[in-house]
N, CA, C and O atoms as CSV, one atom per row, in Angstrom:
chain,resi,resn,atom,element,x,y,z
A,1,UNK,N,N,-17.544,-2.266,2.377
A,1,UNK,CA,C,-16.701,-1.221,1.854
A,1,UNK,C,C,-15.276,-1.343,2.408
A,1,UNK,O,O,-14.410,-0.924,1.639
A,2,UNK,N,N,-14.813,-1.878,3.699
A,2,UNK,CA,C,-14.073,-1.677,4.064
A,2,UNK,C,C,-13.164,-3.109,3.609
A,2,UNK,O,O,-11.944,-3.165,3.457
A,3,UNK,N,N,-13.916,-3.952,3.486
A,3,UNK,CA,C,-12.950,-5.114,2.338
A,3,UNK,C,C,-12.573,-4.562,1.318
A,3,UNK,O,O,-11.484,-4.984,0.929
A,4,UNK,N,N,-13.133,-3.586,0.559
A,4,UNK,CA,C,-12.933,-3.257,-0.731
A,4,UNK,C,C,-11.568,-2.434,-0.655
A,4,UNK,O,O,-10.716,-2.504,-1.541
A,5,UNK,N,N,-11.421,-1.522,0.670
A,5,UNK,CA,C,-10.439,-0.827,0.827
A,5,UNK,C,C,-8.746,-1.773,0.795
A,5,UNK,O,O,-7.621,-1.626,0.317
A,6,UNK,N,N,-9.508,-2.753,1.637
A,6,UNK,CA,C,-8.241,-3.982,2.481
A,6,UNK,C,C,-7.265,-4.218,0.964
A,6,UNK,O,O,-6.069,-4.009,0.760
A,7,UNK,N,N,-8.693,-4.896,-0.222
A,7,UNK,CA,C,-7.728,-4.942,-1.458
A,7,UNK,C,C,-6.989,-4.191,-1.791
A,7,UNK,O,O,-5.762,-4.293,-1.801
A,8,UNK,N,N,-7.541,-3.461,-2.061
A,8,UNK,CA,C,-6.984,-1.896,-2.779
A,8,UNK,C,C,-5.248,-1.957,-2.197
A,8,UNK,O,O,-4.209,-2.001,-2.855
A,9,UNK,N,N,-5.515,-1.934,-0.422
A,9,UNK,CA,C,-4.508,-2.014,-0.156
A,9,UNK,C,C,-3.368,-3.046,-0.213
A,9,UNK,O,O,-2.157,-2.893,-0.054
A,10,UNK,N,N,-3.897,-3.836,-0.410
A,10,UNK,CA,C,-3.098,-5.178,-0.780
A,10,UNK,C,C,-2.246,-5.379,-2.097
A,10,UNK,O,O,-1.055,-5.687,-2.135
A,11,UNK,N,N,-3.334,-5.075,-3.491
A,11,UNK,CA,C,-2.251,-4.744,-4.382
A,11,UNK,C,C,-1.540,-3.687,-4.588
A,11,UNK,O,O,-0.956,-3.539,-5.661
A,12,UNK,N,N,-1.468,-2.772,-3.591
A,12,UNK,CA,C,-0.588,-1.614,-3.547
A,12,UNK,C,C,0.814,-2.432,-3.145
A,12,UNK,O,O,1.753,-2.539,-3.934
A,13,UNK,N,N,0.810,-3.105,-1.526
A,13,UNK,CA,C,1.451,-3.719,-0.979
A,13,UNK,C,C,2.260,-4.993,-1.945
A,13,UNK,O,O,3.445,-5.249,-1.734
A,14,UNK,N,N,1.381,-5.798,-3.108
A,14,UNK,CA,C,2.296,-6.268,-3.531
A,14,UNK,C,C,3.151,-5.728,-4.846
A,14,UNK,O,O,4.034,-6.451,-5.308
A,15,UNK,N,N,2.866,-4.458,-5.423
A,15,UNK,CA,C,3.615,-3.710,-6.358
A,15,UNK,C,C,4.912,-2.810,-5.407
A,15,UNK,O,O,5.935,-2.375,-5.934
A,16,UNK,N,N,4.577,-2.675,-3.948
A,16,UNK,CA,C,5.810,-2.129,-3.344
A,16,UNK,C,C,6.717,-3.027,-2.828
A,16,UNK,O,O,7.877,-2.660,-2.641
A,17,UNK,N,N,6.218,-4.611,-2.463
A,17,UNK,CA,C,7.116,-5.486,-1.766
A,17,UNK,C,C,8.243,-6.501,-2.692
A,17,UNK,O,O,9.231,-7.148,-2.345
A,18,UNK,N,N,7.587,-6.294,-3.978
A,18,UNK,CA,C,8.044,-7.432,-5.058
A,18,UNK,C,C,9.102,-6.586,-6.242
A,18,UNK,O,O,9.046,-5.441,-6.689
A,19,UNK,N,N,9.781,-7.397,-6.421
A,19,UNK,CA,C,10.200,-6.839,-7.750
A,19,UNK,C,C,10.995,-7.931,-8.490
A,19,UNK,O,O,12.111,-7.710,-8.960
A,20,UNK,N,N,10.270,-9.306,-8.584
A,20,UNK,CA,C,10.259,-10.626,-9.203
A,20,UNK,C,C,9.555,-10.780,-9.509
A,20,UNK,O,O,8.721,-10.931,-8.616
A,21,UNK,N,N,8.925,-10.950,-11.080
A,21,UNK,CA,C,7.791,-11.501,-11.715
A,21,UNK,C,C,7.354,-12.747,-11.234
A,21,UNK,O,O,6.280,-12.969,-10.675
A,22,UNK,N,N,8.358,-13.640,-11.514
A,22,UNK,CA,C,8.117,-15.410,-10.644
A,22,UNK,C,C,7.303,-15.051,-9.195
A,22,UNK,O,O,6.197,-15.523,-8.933
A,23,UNK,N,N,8.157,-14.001,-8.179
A,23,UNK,CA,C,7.371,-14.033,-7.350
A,23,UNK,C,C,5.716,-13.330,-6.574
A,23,UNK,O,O,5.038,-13.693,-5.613
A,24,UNK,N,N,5.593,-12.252,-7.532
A,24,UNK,CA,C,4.866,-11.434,-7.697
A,24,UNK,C,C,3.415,-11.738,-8.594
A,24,UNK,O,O,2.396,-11.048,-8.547
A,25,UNK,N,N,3.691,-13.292,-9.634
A,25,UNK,CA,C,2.437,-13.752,-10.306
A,25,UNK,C,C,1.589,-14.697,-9.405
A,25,UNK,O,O,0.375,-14.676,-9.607
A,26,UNK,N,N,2.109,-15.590,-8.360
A,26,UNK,CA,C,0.978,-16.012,-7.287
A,26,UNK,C,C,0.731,-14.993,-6.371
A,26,UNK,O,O,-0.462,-14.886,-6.089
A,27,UNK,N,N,1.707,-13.973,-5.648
A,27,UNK,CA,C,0.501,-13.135,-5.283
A,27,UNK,C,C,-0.841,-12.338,-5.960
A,27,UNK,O,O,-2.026,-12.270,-5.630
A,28,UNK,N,N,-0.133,-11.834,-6.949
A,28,UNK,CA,C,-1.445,-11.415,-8.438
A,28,UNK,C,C,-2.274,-12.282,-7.859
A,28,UNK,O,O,-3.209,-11.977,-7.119
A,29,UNK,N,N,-1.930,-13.444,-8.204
A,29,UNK,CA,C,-3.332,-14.739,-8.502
A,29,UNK,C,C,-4.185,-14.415,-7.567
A,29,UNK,O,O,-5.285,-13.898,-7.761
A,30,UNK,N,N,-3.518,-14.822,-6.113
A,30,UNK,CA,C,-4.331,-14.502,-4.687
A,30,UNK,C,C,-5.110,-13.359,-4.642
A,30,UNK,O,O,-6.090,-13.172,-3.921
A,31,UNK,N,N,-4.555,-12.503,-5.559
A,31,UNK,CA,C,-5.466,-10.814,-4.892
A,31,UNK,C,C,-6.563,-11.219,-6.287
A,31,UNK,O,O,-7.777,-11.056,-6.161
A,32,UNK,N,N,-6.029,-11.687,-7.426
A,32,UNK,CA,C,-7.217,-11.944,-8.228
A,32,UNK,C,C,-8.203,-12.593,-7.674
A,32,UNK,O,O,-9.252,-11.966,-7.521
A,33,UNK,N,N,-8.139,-13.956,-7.243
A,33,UNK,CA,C,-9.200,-15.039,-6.250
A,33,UNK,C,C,-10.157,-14.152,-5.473
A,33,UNK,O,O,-11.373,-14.092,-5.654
A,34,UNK,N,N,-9.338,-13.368,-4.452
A,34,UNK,CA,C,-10.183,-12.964,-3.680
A,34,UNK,C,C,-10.817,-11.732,-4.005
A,34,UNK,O,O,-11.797,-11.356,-3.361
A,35,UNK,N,N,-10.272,-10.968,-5.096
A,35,UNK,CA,C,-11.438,-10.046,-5.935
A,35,UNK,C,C,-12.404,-10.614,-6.445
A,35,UNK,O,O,-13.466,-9.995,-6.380
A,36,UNK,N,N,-12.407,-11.636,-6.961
A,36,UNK,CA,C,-13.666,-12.611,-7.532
A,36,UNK,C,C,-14.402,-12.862,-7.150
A,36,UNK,O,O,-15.418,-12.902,-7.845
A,37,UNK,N,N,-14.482,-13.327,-5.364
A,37,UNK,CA,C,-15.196,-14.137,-4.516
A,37,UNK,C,C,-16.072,-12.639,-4.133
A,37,UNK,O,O,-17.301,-12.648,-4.203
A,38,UNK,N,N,-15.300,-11.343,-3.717
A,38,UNK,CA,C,-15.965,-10.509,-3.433
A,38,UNK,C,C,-17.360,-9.750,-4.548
A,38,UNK,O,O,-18.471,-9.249,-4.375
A,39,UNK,N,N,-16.533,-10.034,-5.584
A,39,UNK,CA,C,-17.498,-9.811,-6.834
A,39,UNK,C,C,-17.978,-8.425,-6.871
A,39,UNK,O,O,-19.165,-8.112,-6.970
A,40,UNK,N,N,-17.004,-7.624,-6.786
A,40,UNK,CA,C,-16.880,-6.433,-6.899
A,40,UNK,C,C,-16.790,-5.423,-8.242
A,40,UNK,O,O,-15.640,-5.089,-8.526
A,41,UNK,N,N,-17.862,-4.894,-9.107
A,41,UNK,CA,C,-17.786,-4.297,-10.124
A,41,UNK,C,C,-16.843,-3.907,-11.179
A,41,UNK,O,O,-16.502,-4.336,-12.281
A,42,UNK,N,N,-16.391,-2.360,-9.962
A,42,UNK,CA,C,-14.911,-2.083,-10.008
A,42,UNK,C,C,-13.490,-2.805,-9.943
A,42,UNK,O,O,-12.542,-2.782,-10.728
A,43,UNK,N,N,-13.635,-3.295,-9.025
A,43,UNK,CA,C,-11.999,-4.377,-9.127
A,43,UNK,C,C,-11.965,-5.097,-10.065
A,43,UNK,O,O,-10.879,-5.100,-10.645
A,44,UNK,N,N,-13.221,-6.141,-10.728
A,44,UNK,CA,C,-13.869,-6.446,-11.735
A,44,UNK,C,C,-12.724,-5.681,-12.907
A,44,UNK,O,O,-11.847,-6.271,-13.539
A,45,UNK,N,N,-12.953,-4.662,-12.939
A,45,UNK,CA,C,-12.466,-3.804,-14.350
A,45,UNK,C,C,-11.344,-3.833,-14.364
A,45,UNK,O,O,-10.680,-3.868,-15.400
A,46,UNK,N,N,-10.704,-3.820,-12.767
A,46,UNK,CA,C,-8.725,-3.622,-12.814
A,46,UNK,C,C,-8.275,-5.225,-13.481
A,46,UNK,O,O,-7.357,-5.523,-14.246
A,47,UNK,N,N,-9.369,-6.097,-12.814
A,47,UNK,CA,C,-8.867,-7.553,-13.242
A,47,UNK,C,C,-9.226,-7.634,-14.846
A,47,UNK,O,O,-8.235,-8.299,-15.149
A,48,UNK,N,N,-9.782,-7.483,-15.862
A,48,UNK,CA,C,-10.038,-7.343,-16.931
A,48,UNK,C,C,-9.084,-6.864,-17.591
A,48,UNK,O,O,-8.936,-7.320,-18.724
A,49,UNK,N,N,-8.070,-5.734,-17.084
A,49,UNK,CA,C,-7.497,-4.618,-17.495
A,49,UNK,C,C,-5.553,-5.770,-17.259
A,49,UNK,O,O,-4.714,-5.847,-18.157
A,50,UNK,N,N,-5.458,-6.224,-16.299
A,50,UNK,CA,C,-4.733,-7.191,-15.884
A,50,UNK,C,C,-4.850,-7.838,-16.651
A,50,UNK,O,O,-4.011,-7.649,-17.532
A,51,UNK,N,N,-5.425,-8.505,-16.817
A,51,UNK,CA,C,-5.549,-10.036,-18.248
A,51,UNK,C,C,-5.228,-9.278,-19.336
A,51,UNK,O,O,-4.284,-9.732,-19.982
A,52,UNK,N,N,-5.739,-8.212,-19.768
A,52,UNK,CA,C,-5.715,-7.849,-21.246
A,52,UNK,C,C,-3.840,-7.079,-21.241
A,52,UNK,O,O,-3.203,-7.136,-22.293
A,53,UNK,N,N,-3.207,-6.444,-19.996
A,53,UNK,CA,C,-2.139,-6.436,-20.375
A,53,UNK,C,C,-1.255,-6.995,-19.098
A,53,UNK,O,O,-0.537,-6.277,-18.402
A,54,UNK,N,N,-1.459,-8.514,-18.911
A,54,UNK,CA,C,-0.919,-9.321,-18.199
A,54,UNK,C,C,1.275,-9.473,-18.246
A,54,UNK,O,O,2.112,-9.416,-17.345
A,55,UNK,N,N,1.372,-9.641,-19.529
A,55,UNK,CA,C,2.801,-9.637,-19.965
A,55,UNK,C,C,3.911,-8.662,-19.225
A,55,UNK,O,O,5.035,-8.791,-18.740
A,56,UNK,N,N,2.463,-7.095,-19.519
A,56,UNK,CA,C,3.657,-5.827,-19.462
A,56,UNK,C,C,3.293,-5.710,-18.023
A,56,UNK,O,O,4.126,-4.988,-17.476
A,57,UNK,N,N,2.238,-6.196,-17.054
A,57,UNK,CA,C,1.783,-5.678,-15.572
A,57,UNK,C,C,3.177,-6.977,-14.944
A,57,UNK,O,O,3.883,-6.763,-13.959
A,58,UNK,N,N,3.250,-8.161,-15.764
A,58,UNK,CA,C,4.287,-8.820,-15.106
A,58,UNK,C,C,5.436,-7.912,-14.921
A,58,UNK,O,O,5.877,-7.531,-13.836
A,59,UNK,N,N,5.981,-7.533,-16.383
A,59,UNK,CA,C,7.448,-7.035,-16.622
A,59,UNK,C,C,7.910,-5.779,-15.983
A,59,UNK,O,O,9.029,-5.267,-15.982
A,60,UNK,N,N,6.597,-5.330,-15.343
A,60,UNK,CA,C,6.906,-4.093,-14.600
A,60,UNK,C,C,8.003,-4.293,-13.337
A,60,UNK,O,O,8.887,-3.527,-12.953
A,61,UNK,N,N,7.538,-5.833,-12.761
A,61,UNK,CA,C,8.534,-6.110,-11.390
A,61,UNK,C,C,9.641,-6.479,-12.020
A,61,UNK,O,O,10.677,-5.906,-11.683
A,62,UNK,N,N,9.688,-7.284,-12.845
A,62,UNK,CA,C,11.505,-7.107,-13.560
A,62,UNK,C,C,11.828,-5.751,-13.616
A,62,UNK,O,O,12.645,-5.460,-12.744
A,63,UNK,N,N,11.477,-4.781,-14.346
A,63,UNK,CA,C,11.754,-3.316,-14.915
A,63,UNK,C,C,12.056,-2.674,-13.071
A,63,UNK,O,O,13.072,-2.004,-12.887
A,64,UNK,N,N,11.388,-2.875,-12.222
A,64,UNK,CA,C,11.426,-2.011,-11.147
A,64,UNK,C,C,12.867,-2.309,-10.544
A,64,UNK,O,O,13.432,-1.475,-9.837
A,65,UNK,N,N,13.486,-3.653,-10.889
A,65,UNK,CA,C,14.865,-4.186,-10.162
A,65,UNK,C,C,15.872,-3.510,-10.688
A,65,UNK,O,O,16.842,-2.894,-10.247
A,66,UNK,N,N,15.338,-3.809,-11.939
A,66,UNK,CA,C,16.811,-2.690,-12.998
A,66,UNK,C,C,16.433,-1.267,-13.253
A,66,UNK,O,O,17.352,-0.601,-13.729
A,67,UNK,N,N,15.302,-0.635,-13.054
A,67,UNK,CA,C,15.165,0.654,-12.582
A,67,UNK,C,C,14.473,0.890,-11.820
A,67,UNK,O,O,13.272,0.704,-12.016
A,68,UNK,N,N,15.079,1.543,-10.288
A,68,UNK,CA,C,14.013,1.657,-9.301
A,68,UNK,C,C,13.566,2.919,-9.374
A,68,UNK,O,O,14.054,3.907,-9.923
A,69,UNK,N,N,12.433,2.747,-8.666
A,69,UNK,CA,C,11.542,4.500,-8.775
A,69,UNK,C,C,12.193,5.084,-6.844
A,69,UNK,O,O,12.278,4.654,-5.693
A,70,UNK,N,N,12.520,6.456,-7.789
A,70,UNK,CA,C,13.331,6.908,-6.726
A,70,UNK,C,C,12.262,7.290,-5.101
A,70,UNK,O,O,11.068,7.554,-5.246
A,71,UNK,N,N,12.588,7.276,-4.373
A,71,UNK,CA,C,11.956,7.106,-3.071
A,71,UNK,C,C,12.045,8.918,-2.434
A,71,UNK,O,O,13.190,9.169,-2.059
A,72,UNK,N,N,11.404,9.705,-2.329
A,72,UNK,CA,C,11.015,10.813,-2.152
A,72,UNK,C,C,10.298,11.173,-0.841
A,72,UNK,O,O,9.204,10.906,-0.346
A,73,UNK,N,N,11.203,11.776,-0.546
A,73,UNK,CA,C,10.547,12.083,1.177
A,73,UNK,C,C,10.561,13.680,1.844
A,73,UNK,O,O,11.472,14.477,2.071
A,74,UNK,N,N,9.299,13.710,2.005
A,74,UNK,CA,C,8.982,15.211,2.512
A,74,UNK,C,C,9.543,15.473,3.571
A,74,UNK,O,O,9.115,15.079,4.656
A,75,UNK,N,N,10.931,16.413,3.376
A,75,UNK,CA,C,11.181,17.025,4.584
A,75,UNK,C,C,10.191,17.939,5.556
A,75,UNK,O,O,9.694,18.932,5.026
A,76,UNK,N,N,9.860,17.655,7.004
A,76,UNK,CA,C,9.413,18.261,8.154
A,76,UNK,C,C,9.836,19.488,8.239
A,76,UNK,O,O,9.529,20.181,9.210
């Protein structure tokens, strides 16, 4: 379970660190690989969901450079 989490967290990490398609499609790949090997149901479905709209999950890291999502922080 706690691998399952590690991913989770990982493609979080590469939708917040990237905002280059070029550089952002071998990490994809990597978090794809190692969802595979784990053979995990669920992740299973995100990767399915990825292939079927691969183009627009790329164009999102272009889109994030020329519009960033504004950064929001709870004042204490």
């Amino acid at each position: 379970m706690k691998e399952f989490y590690y991913l989770a967290l990982r493609l979080g990490k590469i939708y917040s660190d990237y905002d280059n398609k070029d550089v952002a499609r071998p990490k994809l790949a990597l978090w794809f690989n190692q969802v595979e090997q784990w053979n995990c149901e669920e992740f299973n479905t995100v990767i399915k969901t990825f292939q079927s709209h691969y183009d627009r999950v790329l164009n999102f890291f272009n889109d994030k450079r020329i519009t960033p999502v504004p950064n929001y922080s709870i004042a204490s």
